[in-house]
C-alpha positions as a Markdown table, in Angstrom:
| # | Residue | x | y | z |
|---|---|---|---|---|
| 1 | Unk | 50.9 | -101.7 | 86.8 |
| 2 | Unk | 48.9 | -99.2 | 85.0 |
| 3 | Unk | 51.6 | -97.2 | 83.6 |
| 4 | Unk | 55.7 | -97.0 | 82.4 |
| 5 | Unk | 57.9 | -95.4 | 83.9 |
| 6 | Unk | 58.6 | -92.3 | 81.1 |
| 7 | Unk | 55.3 | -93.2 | 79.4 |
| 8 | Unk | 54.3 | -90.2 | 77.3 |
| 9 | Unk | 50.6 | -89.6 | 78.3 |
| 10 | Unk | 47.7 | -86.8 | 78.3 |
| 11 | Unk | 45.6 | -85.6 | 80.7 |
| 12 | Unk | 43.0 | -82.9 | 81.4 |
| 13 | Unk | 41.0 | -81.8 | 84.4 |
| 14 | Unk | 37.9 | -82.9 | 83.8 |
| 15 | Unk | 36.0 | -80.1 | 83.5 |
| 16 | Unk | 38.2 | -78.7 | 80.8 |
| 17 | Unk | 38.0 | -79.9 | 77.4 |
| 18 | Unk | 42.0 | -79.6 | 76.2 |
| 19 | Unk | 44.2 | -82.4 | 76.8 |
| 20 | Unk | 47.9 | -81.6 | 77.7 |
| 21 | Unk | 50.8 | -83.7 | 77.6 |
| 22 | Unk | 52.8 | -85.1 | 80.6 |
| 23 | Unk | 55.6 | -87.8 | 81.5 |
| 24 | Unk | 54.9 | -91.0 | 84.3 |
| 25 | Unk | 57.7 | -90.4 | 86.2 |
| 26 | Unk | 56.8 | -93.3 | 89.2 |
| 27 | Unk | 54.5 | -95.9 | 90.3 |
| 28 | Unk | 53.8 | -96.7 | 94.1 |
| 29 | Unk | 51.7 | -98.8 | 94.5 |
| 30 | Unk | 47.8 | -98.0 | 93.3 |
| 31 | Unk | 49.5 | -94.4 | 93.5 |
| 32 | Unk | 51.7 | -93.0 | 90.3 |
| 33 | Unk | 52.7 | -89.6 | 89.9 |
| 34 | Unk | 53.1 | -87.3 | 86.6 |
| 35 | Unk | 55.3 | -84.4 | 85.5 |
| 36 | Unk | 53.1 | -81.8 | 83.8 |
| 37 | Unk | 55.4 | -80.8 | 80.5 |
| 38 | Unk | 52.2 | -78.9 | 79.4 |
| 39 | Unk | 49.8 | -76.8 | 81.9 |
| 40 | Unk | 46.4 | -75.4 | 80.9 |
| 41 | Unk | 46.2 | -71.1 | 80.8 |
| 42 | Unk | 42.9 | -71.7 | 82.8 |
| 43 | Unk | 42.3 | -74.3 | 84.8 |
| 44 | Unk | 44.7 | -75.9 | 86.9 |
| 45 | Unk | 45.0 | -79.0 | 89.1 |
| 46 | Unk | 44.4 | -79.4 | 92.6 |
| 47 | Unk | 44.2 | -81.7 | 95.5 |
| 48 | Unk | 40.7 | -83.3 | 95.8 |
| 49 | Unk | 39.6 | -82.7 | 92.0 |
| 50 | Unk | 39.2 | -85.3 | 89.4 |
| 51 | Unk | 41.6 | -85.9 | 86.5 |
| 52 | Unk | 41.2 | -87.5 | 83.3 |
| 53 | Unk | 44.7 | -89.8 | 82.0 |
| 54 | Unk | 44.5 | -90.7 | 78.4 |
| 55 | Unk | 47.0 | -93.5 | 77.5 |
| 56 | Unk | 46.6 | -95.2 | 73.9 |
| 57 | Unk | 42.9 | -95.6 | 73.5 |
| 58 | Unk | 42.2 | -95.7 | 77.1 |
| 59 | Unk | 40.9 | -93.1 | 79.5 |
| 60 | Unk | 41.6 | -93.4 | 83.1 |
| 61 | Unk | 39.8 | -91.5 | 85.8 |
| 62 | Unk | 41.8 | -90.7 | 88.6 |
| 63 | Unk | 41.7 | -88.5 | 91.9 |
| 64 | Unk | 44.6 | -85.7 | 92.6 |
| 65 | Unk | 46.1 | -86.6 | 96.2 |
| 66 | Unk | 48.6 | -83.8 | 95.5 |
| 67 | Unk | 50.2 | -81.3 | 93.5 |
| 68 | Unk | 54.1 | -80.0 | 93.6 |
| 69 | Unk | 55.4 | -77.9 | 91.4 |
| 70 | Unk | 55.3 | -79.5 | 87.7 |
| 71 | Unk | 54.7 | -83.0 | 89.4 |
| 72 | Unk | 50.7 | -84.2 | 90.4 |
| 73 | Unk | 50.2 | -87.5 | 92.8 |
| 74 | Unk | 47.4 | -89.4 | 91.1 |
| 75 | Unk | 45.5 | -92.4 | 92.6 |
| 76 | Unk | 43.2 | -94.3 | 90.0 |
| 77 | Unk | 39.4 | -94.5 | 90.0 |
| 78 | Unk | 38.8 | -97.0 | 87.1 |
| 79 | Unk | 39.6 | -97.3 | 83.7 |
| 80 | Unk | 37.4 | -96.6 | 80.5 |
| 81 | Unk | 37.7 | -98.9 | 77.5 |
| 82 | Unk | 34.4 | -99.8 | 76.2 |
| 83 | Unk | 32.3 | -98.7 | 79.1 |
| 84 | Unk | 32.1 | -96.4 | 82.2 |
| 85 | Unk | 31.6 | -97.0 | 85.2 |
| 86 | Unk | 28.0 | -97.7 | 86.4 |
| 87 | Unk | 26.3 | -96.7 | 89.6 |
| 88 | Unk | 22.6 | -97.2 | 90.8 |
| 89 | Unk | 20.5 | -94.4 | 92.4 |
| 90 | Unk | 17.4 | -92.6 | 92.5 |
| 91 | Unk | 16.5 | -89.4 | 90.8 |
| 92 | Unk | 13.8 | -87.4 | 88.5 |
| 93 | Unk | 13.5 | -88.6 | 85.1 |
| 94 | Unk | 11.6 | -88.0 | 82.5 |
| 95 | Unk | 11.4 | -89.8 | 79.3 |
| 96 | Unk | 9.4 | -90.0 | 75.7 |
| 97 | Unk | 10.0 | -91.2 | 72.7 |
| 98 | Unk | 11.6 | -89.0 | 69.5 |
| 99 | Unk | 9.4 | -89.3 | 66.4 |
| 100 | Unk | 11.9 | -91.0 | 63.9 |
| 101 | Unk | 11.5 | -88.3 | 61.1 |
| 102 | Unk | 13.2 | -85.6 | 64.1 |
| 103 | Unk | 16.6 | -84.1 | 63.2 |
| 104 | Unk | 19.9 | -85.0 | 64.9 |
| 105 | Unk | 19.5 | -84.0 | 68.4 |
| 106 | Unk | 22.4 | -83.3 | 71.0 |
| 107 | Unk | 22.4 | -84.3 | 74.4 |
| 108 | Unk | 23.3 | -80.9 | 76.8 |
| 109 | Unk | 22.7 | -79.7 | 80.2 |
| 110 | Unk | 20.3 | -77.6 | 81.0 |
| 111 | Unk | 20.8 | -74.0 | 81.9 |
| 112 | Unk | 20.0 | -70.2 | 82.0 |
| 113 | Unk | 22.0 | -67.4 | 81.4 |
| 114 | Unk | 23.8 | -66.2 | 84.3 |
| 115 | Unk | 23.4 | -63.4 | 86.4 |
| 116 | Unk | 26.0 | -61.4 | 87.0 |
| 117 | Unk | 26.5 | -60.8 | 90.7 |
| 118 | Unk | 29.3 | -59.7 | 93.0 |
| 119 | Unk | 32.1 | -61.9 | 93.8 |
| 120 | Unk | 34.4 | -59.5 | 95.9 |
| 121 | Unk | 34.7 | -56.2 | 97.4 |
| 122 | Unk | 37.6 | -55.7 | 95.4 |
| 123 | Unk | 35.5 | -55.5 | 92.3 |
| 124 | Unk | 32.9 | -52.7 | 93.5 |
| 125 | Unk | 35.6 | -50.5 | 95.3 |
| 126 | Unk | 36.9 | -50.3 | 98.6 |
| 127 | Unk | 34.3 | -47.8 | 100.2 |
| 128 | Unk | 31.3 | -50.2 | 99.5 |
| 129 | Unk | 29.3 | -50.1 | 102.4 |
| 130 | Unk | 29.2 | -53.8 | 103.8 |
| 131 | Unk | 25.9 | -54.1 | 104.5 |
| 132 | Unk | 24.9 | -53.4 | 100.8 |
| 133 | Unk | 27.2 | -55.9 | 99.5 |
| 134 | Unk | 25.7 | -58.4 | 101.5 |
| 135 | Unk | 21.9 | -57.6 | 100.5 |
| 136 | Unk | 23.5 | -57.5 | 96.8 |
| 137 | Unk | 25.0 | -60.8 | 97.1 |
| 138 | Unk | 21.5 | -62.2 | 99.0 |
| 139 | Unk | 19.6 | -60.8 | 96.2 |
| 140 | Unk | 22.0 | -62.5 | 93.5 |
| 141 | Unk | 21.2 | -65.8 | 94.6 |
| 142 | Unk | 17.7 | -65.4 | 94.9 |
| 143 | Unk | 17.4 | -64.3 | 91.5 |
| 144 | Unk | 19.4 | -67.3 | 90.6 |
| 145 | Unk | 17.4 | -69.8 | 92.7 |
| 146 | Unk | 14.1 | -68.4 | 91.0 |
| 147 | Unk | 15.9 | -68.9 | 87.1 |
| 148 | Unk | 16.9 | -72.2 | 87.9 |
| 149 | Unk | 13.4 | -73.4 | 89.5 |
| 150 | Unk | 11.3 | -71.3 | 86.1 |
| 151 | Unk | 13.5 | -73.9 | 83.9 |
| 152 | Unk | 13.1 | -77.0 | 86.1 |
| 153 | Unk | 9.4 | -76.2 | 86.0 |
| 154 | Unk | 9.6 | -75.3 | 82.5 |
| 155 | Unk | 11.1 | -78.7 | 81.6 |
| 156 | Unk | 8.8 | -80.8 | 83.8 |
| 157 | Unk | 11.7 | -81.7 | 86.4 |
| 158 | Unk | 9.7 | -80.2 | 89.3 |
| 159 | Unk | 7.5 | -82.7 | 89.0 |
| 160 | Unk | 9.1 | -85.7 | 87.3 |
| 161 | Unk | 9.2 | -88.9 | 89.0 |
| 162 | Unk | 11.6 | -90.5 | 91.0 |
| 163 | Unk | 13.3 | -93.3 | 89.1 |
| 164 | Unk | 15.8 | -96.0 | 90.3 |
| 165 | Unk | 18.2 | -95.5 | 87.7 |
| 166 | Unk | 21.7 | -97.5 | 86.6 |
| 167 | Unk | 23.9 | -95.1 | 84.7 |
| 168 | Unk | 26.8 | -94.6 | 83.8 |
| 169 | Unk | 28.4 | -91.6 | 80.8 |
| 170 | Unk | 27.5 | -94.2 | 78.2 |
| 171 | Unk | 23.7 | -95.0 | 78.9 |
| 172 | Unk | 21.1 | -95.7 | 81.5 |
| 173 | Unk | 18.5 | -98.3 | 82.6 |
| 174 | Unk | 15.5 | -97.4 | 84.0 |
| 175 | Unk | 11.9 | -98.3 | 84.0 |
| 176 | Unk | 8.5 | -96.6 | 82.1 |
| 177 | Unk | 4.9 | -97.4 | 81.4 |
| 178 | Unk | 5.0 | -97.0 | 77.9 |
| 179 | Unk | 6.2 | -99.5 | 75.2 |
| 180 | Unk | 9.0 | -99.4 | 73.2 |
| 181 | Unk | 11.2 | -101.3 | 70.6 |
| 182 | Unk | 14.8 | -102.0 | 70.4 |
| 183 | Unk | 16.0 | -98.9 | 68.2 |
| 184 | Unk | 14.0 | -96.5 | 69.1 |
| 185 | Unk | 15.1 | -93.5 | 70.0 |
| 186 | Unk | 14.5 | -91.8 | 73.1 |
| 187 | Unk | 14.2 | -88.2 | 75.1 |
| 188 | Unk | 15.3 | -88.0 | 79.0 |
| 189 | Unk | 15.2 | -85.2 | 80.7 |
| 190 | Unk | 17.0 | -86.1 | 84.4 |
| 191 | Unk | 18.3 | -84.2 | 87.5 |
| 192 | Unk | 21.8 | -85.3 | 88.7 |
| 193 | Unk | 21.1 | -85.3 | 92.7 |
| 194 | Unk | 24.2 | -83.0 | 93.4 |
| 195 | Unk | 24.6 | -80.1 | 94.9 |
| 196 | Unk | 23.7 | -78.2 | 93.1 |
| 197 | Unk | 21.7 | -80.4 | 91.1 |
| 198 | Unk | 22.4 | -80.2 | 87.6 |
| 199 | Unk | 19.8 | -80.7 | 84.8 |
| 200 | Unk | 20.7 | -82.8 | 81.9 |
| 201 | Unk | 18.5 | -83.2 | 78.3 |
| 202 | Unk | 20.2 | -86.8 | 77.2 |
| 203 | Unk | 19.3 | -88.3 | 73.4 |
| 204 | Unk | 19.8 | -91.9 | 73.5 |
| 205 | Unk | 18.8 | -95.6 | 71.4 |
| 206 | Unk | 17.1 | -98.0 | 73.1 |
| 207 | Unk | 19.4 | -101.4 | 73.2 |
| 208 | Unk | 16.9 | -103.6 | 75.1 |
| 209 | Unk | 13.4 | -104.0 | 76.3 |
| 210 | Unk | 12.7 | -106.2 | 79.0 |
| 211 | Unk | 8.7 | -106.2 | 80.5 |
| 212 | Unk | 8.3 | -106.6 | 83.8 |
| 213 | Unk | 5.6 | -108.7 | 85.5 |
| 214 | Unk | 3.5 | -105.5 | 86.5 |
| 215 | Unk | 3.5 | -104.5 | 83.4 |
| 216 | Unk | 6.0 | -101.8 | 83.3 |
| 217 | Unk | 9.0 | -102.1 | 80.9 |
| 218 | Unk | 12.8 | -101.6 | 81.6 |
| 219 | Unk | 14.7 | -99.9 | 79.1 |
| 220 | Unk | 18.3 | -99.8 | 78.3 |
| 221 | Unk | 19.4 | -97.2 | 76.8 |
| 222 | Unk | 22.7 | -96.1 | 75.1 |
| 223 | Unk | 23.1 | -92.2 | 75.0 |
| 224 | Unk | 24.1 | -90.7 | 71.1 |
| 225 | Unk | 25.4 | -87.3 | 70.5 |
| 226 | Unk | 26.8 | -86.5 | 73.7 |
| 227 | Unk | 29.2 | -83.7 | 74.4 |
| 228 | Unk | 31.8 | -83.6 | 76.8 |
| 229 | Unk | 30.3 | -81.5 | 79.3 |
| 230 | Unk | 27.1 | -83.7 | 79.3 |
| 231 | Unk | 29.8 | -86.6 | 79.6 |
| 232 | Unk | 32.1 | -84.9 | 82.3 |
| 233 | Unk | 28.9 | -83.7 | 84.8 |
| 234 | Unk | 27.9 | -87.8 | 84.7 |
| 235 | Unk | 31.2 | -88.6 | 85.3 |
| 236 | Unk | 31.6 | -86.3 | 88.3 |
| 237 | Unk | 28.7 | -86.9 | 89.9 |
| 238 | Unk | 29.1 | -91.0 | 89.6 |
| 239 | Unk | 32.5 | -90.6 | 90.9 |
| 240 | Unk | 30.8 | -89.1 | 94.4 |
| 241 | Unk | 28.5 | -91.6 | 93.9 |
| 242 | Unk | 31.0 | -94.1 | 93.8 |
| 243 | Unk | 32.6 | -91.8 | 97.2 |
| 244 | Unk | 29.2 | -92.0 | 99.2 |
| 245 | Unk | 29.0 | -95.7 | 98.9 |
| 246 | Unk | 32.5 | -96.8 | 99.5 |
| 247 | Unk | 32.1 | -94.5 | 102.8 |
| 248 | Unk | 29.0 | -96.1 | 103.8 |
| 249 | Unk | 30.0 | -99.8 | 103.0 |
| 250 | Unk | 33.4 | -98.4 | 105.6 |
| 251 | Unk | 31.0 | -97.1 | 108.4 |
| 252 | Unk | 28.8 | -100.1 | 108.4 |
| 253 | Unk | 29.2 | -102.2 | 111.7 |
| 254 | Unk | 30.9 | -105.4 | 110.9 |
């Protein structure tokens, strides 16, 4: 059992940053539900997103099966103690070493400043002409697609390449061509494959080297100076990770 009934716990949609306080009021099974006592001004909980329960020193990542009224029906994803969870996949990375005399660095994800566009007729008036709002909103998200590929471009993610990758919101292991020592510190620039697909610059220590027969090397490497919204955007995209290959493993013939 994961939690008390009448534990006092926190908990914060993971894309917010504020933790607010709530009671375990049952636990069914894998299943255990929460009454809110505190709920954000901004962003509030739904069915299919992804909530964060902090107990003690432990974070738990759970899945919201349903919301009623102050109470939210929680099933559990995994637990965080000393390490996330891992997944394996395949993605643009780019990586280089940080000379060792360059200032503290934070990790971040990459983006440009936002366009602002047109969201509802409601907002231009009600006599807008329909066809106009659609050629505004068309010409919004062109403009957009055209920032976002000038930075990918900009920061070499265009034409990165494709790396098997194990990560998790703690580190990553991958392979490179050049050298490199325990302790080093290390640059990776890396494209979550999402949709859309979400650009992270990640700072990190190299924990281990391993070389490789054809002479390639595999690095391990523990991120430093992360922020929670490099953190949460891992997180979410290795929890539909986690998703797609639980539903393949279930649609494999037996």
């Amino acid at each position: 059992m994961l939690f008390r009934k009448g534990e006092k716990v926190l908990w914060r949609v993971i894309h917010d940053v504020t933790f607010c306080r709530a009671t375990v009021v049952l636990q069914d099974g894998e299943n255990f539900i929460l009454r809110l006592d505190e709920m954000p001004a901004i962003i509030k909980p739904s069915s299919g997103q992804d909530v964060i329960v902090r107990s003690g020193s432990d974070d738990y990542y759970t899945h919201v099966l349903g919301f009623e009224s102050e109470n939210i029906i929680l099933k559990p994803m995994w637990a965080e103690r000393r390490n996330y969870f891992r997944v394996d996949d395949v993605m643009p990375v780019a990586a280089t070493r940080v000379r060792a005399d360059k200032g503290k660095v934070r990790s971040m994800v990459l983006s440009v400043p936002g366009v602002e566009g047109v969201t509802a007729h409601e907002e231009h008036g009600e006599h807008m002409e329909h066809k106009l709002y659609n050629m505004l909103i068309e010409i919004n998200a062109k403009i957009d697609f055209l920032m976002n590929n000038l930075l990918l471009e900009k920061e070499g993610l265009l034409k990165a390449e494709q790396k098997a990758v194990n990560i998790s919101a703690c580190g990553m292991r991958f392979t490179t061509e050049d050298p490199a020592d325990a302790g080093d510190r290390v640059e990776m620039k890396m494209l979550l494959p999402v949709c859309p697909p979400v650009p992270i610059l990640a700072y990190g220590e190299v924990v281990r080297v391993h070389a490789l027969e054809d002479g390639t090397y595999e690095l391990a490497v523990q991120f430093t100076d992360m922020d929670d919204e490099v953190r949460d955007a891992i997180i979410q995209y290795a929890l539909k990770r986690q998703r797609e290959i639980i539903r393949r493993q279930k649609d494999e013939p037996k």
